[in-house]
C-alpha positions, -999 to 999 in steps of 0.1 A, spaced: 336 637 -176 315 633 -146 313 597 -149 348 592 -145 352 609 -108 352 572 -93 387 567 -115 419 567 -103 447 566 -134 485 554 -117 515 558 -139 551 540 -130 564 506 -134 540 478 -136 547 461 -103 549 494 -85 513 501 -104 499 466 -92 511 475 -56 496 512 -50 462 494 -68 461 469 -45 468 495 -14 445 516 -28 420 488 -29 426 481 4 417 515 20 383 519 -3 375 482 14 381 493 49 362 525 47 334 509 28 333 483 56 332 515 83 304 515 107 295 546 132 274 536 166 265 561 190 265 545 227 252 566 258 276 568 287 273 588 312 289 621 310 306 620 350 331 597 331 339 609 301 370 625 318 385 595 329 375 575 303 398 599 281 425 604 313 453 629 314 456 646 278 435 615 263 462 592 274 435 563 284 412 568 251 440 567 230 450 534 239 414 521 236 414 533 198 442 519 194 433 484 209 400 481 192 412 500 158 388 525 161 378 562 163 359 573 197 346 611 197 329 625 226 301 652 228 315 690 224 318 709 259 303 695 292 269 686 275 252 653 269 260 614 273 261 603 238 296 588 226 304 578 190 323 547 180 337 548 142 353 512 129 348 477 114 312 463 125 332 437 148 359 462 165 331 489 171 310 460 190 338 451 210 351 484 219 309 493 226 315 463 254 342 472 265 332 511 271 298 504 285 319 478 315 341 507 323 314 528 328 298 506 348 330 499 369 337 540 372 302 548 380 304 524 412 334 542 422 314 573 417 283 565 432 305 549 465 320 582 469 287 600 469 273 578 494 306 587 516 300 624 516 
C-alpha cells in the first residue's frame, strides 16, 4: 500500500543485509542533513570562479563537499550552495573572499583603461 513507499525490503545474507542497511542509512542521513543557500556574487566572476572547463569550481566542491550551481546564461548574481549546514558555510566564506579578491583585480584594471 501507500503506507509502505517509505520501505525498503533487502534480501541476501545477513551480514551483507546489515551492511547495505547501514549504507543505506547513511545516505538518507546525509541528505536529510542537506542544506541549499543562495549567496549573491557578482556575475563579472562567475567565469573565473568556474575557470577553464570548470576546472577551479570543481575543486571547490570537492574541498568543501558540496554542490555549487550558477545562474543559467549571462543573467543575474545569485549562486547556490547545496551541502551539510557546516561545509555550505565554509564554502559561502570562502566564495564571498574570492570574490572580493577578483573584483579588486577587476576594478584595478578598469581604473587602468
Amino acid at each position: 500500500g501507500s503506507g509502505d513507499q517509505d520501505l525498503i525490503t533487502i534480501i541476501g545474507y545477513e551480514a551483507n543485509a546489515i551492511a547495505a542497511r547501514d549504507a543505506i542509512m547513511a545516505i538518507v542521513s546525509e541528505l536529510e542533513n542537506r542544506v541549499s543557500e543562495a549567496v549573491e556574487i557578482d556575475s563579472r566572476i562567475h567565469a573565473r570562479l568556474i575557470g577553464q572547463r570548470g576546472k577551479n569550481i570543481r575543486k571547490i566542491m570537492d574541498k568543501f563537499s558540496v554542490d555549487i550551481t550558477f545562474p543559467g546564461g549571462e543573467s543575474g548574481n545569485t549562486v547556490t550552495i547545496e551541502g551539510n549546514q557546516e561545509n555550505v558555510e565554509e564554502c559561502k566564506e570562502h566564495l564571498l573572499e574570492l570574490e572580493e579578491e577578483y573584483m579588486d583585480a577587476v576594478l584595478e584594471r578598469l581604473e587602468e583603461v
